[in-house]
PyMOL Python script that loads the backbone (N, CA, C, O; Angstrom):
from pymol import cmd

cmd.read_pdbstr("""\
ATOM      1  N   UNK A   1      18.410 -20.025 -63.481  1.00  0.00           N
ATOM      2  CA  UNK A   1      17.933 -18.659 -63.510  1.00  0.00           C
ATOM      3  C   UNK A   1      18.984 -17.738 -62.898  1.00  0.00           C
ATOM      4  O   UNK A   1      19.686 -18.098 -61.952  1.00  0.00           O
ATOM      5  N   UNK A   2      19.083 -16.305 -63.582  1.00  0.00           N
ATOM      6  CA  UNK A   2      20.016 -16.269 -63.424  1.00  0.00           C
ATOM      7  C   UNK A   2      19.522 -14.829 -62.208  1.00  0.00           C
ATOM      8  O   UNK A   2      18.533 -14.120 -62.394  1.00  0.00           O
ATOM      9  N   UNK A   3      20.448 -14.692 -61.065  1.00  0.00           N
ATOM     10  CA  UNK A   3      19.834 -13.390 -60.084  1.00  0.00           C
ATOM     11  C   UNK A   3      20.136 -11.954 -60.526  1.00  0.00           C
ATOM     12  O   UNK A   3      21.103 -11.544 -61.169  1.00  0.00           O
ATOM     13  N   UNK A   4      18.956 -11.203 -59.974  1.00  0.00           N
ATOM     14  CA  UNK A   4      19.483  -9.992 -60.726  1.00  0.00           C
ATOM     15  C   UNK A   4      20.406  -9.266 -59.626  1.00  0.00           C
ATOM     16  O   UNK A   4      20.574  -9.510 -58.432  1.00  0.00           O
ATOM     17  N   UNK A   5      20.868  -8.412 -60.363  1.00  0.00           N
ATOM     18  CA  UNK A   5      22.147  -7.450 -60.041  1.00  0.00           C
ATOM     19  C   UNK A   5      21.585  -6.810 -58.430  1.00  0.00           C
ATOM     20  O   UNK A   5      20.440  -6.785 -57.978  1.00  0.00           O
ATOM     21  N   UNK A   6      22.913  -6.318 -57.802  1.00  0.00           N
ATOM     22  CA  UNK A   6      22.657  -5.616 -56.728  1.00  0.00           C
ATOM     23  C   UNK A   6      21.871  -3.912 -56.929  1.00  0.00           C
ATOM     24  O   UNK A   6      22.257  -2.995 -57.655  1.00  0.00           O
ATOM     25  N   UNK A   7      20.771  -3.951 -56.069  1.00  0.00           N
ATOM     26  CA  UNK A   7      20.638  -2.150 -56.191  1.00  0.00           C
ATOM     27  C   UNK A   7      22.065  -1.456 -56.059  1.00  0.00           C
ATOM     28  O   UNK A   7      22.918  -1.987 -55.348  1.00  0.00           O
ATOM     29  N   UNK A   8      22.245  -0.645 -56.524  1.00  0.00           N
ATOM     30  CA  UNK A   8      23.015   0.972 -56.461  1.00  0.00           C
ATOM     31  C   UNK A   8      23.565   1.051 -55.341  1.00  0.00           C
ATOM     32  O   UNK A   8      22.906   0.456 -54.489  1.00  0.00           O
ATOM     33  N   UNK A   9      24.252   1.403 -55.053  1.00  0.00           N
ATOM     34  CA  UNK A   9      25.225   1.430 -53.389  1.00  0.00           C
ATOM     35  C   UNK A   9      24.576   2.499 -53.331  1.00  0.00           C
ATOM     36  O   UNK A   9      23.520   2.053 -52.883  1.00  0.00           O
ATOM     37  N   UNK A  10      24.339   4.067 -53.500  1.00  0.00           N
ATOM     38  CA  UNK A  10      23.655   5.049 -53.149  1.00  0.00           C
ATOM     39  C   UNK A  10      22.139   4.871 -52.369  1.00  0.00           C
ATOM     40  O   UNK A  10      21.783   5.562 -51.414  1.00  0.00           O
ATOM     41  N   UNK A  11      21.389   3.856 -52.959  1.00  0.00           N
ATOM     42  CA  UNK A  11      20.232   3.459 -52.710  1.00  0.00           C
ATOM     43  C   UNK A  11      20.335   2.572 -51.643  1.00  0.00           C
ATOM     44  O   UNK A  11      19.310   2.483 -50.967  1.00  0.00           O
ATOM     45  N   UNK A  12      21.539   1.706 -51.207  1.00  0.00           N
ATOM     46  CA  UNK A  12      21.197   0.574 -50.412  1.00  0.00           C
ATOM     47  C   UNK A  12      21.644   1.680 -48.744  1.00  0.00           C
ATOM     48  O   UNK A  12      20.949   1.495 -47.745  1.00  0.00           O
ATOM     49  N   UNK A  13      22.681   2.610 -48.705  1.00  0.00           N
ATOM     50  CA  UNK A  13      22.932   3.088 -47.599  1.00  0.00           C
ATOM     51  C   UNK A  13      21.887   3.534 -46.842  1.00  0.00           C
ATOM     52  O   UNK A  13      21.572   4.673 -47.186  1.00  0.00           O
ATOM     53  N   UNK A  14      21.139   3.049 -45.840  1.00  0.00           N
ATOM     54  CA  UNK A  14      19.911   3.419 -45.521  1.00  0.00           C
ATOM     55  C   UNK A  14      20.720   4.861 -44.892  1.00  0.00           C
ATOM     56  O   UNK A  14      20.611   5.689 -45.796  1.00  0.00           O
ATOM     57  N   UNK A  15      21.211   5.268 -44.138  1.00  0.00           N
ATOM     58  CA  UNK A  15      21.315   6.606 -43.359  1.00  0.00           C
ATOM     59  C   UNK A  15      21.718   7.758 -44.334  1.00  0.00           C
ATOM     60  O   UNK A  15      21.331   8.926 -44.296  1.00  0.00           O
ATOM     61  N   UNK A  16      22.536   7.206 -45.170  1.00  0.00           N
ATOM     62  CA  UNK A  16      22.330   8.651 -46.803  1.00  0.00           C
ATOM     63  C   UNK A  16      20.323   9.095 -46.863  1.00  0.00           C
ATOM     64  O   UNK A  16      19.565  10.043 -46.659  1.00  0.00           O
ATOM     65  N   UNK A  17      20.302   7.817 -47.237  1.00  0.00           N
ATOM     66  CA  UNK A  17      19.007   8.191 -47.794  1.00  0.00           C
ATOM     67  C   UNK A  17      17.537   8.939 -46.862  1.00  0.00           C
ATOM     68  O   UNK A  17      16.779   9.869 -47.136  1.00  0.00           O
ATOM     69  N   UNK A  18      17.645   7.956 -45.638  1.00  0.00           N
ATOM     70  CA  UNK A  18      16.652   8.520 -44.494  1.00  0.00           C
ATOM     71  C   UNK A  18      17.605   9.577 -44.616  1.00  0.00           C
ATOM     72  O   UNK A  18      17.184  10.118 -45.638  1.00  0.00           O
ATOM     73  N   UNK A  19      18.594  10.230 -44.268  1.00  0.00           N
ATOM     74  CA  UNK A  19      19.296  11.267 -43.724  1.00  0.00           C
ATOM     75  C   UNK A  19      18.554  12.498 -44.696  1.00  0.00           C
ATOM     76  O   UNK A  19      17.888  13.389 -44.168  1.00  0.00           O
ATOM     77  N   UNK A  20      18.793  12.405 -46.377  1.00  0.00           N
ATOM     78  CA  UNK A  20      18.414  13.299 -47.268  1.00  0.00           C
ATOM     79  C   UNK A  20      17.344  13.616 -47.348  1.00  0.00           C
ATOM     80  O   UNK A  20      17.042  14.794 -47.535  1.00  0.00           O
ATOM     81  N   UNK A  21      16.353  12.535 -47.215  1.00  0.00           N
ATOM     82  CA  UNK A  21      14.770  12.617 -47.538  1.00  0.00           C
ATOM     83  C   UNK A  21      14.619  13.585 -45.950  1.00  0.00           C
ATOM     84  O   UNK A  21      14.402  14.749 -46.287  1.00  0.00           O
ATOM     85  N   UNK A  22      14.659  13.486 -44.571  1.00  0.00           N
ATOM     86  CA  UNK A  22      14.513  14.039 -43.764  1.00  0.00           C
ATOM     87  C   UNK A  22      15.087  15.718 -44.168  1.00  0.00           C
ATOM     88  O   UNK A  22      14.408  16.743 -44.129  1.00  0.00           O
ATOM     89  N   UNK A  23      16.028  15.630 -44.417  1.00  0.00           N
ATOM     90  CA  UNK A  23      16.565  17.181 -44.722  1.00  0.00           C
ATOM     91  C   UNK A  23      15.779  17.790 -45.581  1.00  0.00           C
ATOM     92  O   UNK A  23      15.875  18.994 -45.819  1.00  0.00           O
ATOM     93  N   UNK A  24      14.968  17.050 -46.103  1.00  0.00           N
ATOM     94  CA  UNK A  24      14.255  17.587 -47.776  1.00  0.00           C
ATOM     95  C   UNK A  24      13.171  18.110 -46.935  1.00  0.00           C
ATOM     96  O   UNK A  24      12.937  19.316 -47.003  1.00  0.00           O
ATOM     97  N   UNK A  25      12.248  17.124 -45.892  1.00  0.00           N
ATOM     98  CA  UNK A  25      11.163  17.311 -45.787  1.00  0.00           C
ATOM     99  C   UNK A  25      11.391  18.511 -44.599  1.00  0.00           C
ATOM    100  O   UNK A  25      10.384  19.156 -44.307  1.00  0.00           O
ATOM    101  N   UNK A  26      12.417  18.778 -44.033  1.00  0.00           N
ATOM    102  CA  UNK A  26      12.395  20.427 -43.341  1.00  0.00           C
ATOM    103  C   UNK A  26      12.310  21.340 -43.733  1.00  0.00           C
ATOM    104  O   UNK A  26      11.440  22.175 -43.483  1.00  0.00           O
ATOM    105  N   UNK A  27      13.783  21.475 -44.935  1.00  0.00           N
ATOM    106  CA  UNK A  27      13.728  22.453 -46.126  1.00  0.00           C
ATOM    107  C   UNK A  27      12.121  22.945 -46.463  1.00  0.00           C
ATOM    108  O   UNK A  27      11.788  24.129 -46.423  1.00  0.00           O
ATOM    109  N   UNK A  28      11.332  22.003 -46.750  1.00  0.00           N
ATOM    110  CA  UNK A  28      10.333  22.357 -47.782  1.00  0.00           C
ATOM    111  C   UNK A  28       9.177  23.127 -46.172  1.00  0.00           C
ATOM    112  O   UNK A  28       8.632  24.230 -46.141  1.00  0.00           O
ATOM    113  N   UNK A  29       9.165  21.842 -44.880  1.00  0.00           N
ATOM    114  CA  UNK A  29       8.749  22.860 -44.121  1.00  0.00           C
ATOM    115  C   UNK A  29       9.267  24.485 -43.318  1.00  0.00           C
ATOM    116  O   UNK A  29       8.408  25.194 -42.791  1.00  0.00           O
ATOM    117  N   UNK A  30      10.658  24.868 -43.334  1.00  0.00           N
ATOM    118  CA  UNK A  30      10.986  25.711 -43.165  1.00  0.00           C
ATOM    119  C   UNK A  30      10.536  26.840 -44.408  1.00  0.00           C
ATOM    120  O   UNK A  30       9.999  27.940 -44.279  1.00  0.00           O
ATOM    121  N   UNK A  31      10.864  26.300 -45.340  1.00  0.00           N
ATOM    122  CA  UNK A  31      10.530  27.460 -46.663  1.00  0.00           C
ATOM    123  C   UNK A  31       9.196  27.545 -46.149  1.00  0.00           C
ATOM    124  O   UNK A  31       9.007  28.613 -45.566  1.00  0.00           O
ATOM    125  N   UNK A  32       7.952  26.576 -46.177  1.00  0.00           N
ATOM    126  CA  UNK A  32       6.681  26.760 -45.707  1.00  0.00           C
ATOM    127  C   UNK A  32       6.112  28.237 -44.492  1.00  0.00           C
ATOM    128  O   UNK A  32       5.320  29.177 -44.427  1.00  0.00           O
ATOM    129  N   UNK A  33       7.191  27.540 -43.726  1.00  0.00           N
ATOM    130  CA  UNK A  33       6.942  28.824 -42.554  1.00  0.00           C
ATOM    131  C   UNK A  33       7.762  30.014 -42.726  1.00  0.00           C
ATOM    132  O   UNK A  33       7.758  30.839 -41.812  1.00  0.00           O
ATOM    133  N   UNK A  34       8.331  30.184 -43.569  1.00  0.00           N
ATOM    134  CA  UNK A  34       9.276  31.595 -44.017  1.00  0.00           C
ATOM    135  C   UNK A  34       8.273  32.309 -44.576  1.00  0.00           C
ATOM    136  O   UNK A  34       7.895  33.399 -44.145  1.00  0.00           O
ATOM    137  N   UNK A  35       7.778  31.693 -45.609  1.00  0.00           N
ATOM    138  CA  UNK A  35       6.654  31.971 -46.352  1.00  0.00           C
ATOM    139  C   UNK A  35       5.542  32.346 -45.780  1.00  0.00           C
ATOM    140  O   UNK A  35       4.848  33.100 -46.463  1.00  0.00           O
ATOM    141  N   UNK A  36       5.079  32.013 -44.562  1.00  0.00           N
ATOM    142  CA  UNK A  36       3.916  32.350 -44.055  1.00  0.00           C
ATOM    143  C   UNK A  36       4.498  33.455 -43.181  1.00  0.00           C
ATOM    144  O   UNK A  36       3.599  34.114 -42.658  1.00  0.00           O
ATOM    145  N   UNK A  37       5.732  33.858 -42.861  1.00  0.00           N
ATOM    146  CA  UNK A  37       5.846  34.803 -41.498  1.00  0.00           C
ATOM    147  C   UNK A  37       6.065  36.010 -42.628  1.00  0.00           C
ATOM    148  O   UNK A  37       5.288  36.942 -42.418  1.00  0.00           O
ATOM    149  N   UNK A  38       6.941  36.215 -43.782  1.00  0.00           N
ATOM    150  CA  UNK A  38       7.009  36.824 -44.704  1.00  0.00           C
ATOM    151  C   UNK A  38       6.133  37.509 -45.837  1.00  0.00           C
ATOM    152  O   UNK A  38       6.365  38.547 -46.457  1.00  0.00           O
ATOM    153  N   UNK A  39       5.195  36.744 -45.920  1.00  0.00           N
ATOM    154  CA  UNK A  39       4.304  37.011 -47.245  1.00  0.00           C
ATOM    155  C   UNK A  39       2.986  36.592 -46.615  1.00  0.00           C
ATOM    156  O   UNK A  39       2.112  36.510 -47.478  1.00  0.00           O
ATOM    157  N   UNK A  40       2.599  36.329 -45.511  1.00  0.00           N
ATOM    158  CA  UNK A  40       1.280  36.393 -45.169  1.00  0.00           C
ATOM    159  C   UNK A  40       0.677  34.860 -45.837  1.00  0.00           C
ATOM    160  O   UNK A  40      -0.548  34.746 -45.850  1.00  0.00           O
ATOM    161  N   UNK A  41       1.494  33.717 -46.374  1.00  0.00           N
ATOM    162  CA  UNK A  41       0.780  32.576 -46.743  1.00  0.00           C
ATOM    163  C   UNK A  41       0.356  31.792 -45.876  1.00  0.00           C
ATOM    164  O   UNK A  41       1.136  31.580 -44.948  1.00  0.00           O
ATOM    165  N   UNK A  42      -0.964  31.099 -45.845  1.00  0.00           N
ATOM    166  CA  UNK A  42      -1.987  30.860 -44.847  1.00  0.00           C
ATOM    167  C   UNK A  42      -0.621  29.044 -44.142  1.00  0.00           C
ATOM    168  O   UNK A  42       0.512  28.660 -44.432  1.00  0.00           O
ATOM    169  N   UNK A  43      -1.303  28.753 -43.558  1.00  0.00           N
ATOM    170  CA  UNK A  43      -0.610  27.232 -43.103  1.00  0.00           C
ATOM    171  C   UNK A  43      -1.762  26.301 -42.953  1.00  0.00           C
ATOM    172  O   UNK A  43      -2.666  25.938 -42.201  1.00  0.00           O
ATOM    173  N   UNK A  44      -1.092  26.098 -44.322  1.00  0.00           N
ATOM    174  CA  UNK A  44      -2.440  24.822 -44.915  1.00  0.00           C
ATOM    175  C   UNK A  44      -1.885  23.410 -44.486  1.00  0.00           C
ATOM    176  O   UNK A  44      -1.242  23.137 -43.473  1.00  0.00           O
ATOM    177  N   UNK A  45      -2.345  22.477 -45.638  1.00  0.00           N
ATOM    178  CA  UNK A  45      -2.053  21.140 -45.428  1.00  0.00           C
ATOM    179  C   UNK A  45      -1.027  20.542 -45.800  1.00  0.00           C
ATOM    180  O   UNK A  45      -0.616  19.394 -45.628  1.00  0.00           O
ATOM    181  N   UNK A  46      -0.503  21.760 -46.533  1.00  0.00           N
ATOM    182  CA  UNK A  46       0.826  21.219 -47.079  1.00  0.00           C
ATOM    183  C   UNK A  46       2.060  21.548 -45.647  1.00  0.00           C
ATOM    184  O   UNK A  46       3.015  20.802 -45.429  1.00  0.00           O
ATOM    185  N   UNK A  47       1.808  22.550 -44.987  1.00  0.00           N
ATOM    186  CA  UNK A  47       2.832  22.830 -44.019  1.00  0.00           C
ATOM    187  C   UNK A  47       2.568  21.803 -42.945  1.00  0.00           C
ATOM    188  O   UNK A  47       3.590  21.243 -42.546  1.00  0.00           O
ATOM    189  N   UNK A  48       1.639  21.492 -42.484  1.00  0.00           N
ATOM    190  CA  UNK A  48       1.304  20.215 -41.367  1.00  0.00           C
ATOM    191  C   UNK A  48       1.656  18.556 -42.166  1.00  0.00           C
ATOM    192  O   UNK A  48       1.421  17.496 -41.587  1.00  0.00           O
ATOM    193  N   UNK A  49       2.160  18.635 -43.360  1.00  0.00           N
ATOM    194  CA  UNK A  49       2.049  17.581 -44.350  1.00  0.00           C
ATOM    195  C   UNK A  49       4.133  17.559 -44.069  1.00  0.00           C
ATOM    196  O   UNK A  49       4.799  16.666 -43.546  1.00  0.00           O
ATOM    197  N   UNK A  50       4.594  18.844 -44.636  1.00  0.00           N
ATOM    198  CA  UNK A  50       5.572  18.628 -44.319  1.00  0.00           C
ATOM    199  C   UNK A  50       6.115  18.780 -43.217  1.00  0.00           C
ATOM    200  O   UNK A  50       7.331  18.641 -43.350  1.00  0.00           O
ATOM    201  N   UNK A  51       5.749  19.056 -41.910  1.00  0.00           N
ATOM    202  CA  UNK A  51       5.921  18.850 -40.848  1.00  0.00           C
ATOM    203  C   UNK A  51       6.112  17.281 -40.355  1.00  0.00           C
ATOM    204  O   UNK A  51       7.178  16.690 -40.188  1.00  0.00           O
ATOM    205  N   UNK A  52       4.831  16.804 -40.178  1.00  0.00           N
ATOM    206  CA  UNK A  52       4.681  15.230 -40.173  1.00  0.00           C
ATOM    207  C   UNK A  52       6.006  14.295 -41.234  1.00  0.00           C
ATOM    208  O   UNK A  52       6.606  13.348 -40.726  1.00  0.00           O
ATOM    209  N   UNK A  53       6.215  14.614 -42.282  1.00  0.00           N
ATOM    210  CA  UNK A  53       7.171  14.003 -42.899  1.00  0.00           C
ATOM    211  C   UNK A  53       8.541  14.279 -42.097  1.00  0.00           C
ATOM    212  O   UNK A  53       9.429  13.442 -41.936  1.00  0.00           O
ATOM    213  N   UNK A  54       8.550  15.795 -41.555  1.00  0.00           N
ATOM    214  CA  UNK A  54       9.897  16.224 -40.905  1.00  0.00           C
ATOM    215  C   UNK A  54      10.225  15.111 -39.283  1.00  0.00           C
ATOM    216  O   UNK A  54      11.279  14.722 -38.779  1.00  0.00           O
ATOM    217  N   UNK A  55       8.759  14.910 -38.886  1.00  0.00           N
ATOM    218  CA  UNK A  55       9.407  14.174 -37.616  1.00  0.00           C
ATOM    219  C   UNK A  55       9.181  12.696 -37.718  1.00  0.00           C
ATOM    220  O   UNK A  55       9.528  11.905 -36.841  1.00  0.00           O
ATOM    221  N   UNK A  56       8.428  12.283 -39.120  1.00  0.00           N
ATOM    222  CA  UNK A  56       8.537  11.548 -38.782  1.00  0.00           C
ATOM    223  C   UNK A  56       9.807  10.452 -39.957  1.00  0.00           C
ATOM    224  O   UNK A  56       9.677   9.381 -40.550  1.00  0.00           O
ATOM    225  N   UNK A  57      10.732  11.264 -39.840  1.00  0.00           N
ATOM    226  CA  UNK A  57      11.799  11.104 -40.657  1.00  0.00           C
ATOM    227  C   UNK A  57      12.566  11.086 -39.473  1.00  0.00           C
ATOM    228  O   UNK A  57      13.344  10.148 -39.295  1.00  0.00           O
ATOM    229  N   UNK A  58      12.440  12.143 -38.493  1.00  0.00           N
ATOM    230  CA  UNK A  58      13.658  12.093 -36.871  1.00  0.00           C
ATOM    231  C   UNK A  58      13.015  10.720 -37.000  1.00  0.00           C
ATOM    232  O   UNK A  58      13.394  10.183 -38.041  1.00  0.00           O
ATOM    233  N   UNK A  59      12.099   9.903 -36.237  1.00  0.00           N
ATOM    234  CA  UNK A  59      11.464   9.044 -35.290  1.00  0.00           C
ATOM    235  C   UNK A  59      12.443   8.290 -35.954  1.00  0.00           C
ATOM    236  O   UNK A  59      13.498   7.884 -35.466  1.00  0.00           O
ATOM    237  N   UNK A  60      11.934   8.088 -37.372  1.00  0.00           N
ATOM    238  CA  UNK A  60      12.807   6.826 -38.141  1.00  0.00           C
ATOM    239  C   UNK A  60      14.075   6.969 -38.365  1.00  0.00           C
ATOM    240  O   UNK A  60      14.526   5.873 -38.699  1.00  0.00           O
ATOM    241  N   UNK A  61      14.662   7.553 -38.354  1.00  0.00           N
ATOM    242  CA  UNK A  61      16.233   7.352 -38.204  1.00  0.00           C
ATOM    243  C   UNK A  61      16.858   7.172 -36.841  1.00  0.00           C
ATOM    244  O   UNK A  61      17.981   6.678 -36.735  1.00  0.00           O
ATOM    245  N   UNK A  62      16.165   7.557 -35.815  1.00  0.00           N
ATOM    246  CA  UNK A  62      16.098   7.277 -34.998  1.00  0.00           C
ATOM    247  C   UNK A  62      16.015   6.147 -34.587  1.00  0.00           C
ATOM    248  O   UNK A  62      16.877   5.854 -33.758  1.00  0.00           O
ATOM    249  N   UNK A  63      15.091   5.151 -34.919  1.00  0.00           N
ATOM    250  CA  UNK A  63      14.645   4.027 -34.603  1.00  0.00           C
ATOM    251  C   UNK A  63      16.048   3.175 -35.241  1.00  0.00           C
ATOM    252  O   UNK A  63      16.620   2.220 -34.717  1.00  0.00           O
ATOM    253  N   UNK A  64      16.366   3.832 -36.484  1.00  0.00           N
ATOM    254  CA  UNK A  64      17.644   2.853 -36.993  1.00  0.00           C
ATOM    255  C   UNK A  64      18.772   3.191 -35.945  1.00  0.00           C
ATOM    256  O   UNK A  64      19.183   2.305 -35.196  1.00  0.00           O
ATOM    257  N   UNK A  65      19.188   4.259 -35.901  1.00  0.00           N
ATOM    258  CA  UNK A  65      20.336   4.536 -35.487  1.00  0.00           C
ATOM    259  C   UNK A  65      20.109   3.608 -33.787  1.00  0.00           C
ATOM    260  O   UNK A  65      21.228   3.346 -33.345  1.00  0.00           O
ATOM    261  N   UNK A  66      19.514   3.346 -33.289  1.00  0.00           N
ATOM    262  CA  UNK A  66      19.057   2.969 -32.086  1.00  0.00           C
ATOM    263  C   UNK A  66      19.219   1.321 -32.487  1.00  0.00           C
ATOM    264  O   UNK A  66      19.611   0.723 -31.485  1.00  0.00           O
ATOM    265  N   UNK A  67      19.059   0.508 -33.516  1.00  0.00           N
ATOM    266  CA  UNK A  67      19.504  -0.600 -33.939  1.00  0.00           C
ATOM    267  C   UNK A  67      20.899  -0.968 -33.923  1.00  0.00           C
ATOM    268  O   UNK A  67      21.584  -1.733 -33.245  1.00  0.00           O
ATOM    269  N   UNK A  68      21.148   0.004 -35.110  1.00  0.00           N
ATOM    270  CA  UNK A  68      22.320   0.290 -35.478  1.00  0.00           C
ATOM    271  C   UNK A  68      23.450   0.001 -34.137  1.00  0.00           C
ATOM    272  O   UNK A  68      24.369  -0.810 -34.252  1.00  0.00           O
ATOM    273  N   UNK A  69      23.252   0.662 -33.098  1.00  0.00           N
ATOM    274  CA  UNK A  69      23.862   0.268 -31.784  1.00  0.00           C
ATOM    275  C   UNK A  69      23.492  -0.914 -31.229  1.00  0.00           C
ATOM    276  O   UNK A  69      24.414  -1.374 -30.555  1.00  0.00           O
ATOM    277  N   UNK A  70      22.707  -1.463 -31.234  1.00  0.00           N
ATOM    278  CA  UNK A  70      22.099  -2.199 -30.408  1.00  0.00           C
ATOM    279  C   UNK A  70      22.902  -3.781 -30.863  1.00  0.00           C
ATOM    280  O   UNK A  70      23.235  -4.685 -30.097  1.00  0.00           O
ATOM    281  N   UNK A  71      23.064  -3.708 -32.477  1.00  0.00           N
ATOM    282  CA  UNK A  71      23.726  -4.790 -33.436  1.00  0.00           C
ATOM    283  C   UNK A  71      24.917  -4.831 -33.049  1.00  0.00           C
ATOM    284  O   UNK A  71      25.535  -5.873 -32.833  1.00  0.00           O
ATOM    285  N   UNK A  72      25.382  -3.623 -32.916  1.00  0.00           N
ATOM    286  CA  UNK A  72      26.987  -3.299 -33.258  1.00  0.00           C
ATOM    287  C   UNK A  72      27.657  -4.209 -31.068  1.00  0.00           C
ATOM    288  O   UNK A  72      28.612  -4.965 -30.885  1.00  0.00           O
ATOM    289  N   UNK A  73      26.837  -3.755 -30.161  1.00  0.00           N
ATOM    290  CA  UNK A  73      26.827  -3.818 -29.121  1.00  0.00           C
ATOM    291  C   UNK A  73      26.359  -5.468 -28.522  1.00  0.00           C
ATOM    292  O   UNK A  73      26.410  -5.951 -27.391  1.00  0.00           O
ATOM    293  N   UNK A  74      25.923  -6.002 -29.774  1.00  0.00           N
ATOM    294  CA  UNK A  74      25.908  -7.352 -29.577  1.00  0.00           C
ATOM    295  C   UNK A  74      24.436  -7.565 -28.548  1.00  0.00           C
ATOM    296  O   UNK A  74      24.660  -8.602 -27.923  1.00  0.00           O
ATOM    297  N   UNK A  75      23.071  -7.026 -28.133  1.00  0.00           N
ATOM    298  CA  UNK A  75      22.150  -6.996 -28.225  1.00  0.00           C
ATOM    299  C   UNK A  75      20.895  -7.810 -28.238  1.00  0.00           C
ATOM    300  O   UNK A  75      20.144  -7.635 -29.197  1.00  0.00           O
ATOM    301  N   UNK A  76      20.606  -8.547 -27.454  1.00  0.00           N
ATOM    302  CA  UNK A  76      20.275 -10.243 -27.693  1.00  0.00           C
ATOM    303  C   UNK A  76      18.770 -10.029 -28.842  1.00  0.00           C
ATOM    304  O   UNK A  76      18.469 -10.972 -29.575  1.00  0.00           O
ATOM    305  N   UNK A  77      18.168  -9.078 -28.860  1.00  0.00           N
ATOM    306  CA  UNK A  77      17.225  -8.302 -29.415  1.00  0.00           C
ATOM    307  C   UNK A  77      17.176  -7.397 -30.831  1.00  0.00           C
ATOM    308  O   UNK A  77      16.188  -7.018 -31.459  1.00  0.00           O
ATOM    309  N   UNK A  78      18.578  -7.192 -31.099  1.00  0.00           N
ATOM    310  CA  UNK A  78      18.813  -6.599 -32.166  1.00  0.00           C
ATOM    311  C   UNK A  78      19.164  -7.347 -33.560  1.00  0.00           C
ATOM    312  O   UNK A  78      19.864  -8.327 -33.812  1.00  0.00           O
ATOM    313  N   UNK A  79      18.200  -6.269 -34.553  1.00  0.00           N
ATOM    314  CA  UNK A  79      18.243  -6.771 -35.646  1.00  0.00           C
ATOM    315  C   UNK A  79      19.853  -7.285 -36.383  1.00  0.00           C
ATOM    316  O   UNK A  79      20.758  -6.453 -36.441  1.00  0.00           O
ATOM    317  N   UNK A  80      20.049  -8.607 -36.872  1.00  0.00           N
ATOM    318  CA  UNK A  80      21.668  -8.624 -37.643  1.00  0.00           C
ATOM    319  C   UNK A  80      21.334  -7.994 -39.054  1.00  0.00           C
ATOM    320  O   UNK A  80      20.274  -7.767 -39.638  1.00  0.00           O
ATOM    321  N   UNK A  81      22.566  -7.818 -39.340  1.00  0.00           N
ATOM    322  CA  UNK A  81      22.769  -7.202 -40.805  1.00  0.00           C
ATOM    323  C   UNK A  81      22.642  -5.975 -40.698  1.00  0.00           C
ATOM    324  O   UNK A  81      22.490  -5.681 -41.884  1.00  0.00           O
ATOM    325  N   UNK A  82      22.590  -4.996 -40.125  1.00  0.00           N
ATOM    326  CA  UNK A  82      21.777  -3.733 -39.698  1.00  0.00           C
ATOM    327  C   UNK A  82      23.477  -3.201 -39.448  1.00  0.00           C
ATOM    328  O   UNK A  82      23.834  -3.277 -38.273  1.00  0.00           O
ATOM    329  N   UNK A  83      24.429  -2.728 -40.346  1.00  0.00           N
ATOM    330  CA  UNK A  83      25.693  -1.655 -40.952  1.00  0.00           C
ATOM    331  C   UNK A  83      24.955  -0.742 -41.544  1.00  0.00           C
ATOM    332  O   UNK A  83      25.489   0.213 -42.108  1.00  0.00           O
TER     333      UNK A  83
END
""", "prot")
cmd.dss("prot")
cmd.show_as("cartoon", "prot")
cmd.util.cbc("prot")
cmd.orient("prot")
């Protein structure tokens, strides 16, 4: 049998990707609150929706980047493979 192919190098870099998706989910909450200080739009569930995505995109990159050292630093606790 034969194995399948590697994912996409774009897809495998975890800190591109947490990095973008986090930037996305501010963007969309900053526009949120522009929008509400500007035009009077209420702060519904979508602004507490992208909020929550905004930190909890810090926490998790966080949590890597905090590996990320911990591997590199030799770590008796830290995850291997974790570049």
């Amino acid at each position: 049998m034969q194995e399948p192919p590697p994912p996409p190098a774009p897809l495998v870099e975890t800190t591109r990707v947490v990095g973008v998706a986090t930037a996305v989910w501010f963007l969309l909450w900053a526009g949120l609150l522009v929008a509400h200080l500007a035009g009077g739009r209420p702060l519904d569930i979508w602004f507490g929706t992208t909020l929550c995505g905004w930190l909890l995109g810090l926490a998790g990159y966080s949590v890597f980047r905090w590996q990320r050292w911990a591997a590199r630093t030799g770590r008796r606790g830290a995850q291997r493979g974790v570049d």
